[in-house]
N, C-alpha and C positions, 0 to 999 in steps of 0.2 A: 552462507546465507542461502535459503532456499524461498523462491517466489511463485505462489500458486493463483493461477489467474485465472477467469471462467466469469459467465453470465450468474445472475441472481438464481440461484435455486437449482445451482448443478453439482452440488455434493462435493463444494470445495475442501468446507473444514472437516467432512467424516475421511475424505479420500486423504489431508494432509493428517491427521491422526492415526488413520490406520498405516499409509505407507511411513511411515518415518517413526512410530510407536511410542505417541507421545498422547498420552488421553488427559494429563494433565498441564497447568502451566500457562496457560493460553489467557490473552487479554481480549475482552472486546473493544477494537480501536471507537464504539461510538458512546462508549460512558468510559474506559479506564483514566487514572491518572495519565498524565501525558508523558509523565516522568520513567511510570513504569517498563518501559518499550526498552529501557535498557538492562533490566533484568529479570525477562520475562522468556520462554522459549518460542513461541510463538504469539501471533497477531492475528485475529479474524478481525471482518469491517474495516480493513485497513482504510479503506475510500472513506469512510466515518473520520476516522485517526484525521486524514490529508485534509476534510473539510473542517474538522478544529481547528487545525493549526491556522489556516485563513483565517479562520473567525476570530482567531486570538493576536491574530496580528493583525486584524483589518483597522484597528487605533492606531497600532504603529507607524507612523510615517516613515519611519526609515525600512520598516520589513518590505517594502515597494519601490525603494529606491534597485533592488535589486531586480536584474531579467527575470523571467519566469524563469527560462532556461536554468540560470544563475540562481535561483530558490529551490530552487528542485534538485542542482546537482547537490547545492550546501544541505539540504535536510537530507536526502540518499548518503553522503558522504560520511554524516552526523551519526545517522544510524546503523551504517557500518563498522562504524570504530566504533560505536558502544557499545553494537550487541550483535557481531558477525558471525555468531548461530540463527541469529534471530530466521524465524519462520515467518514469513508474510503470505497472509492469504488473502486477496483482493479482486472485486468487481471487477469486470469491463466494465467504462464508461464512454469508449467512444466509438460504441460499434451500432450506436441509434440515430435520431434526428439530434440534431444541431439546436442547442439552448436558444430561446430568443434573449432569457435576462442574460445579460455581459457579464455577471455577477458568478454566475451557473459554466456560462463559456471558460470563464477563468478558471475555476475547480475543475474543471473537465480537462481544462490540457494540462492544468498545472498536476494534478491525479497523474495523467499519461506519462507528461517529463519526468514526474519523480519515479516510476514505474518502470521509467526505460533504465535511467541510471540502476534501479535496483537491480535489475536485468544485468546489466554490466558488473555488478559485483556478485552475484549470482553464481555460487556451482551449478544450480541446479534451477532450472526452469519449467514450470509444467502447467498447459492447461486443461481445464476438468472441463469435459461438457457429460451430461449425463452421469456423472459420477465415475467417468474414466480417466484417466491423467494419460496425456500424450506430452513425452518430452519434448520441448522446442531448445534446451539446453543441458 
């Protein structure tokens, strides 16, 4: 698994395409099937992906009986066993002001936790600002 991280509009998905040589494959986590994530090569909008998955469970009563902590290691965990090539490429989301909706707060750290974990499964960890990848793993 490889995880590519950076601000809006810093040449995430050209830098994950050109270094890794993959121009094809690619899902966008804010309209794909949710299904498809397991055999797909890579993921742009992942942050999009993470706030469906809230949306999709926010009926759920039991998807909240879970920690965040404990939501985020279980969907990281999920998406390692099913697709540990898979390419993520994702937003920063917590490097602005602080959400006032509680709603927003929740997607913002629940985004981060499942972020960290992916990190932890991660050969390869890189973030792009200006469309340069500096490895942090």
């Amino acid at each position: 698994m490889k995880l590519i991280i950076g601000g809006a509009f810093q040449g995430k998905l050209e830098y994950a395409k050109t270094e890794y040589g993959l121009a094809d494959g690619w899902i966008d986590g804010a309209d794909c099937v949710l299904e498809e994530i397991g055999t797909c090569r890579g993921i742009f909008h992942f942050e999009a992906y993470v706030r469906r998955l809230l949306q999709e469970r926010s009926g759920q009563e039991q998807a909240w009986e879970l920690t965040v902590e404990a939501f985020a290691k279980t969907v990281a965990d999920h998406l390692y066993e099913k697709n540990p090539e898979l390419i993520v490429v994702t937003r920063e989301l917590g490097c602005g002001i602080v959400p006032i909706d509680p709603d927003d707060r929740k997607y913002r750290e629940t985004h981060g936790r499942i972020c960290t974990e992916l990190a932890r499964h991660a050969d390869e960890v890189v973030r792009v600002i200006c469309g340069v990848g500096m490895r942090l793993k």
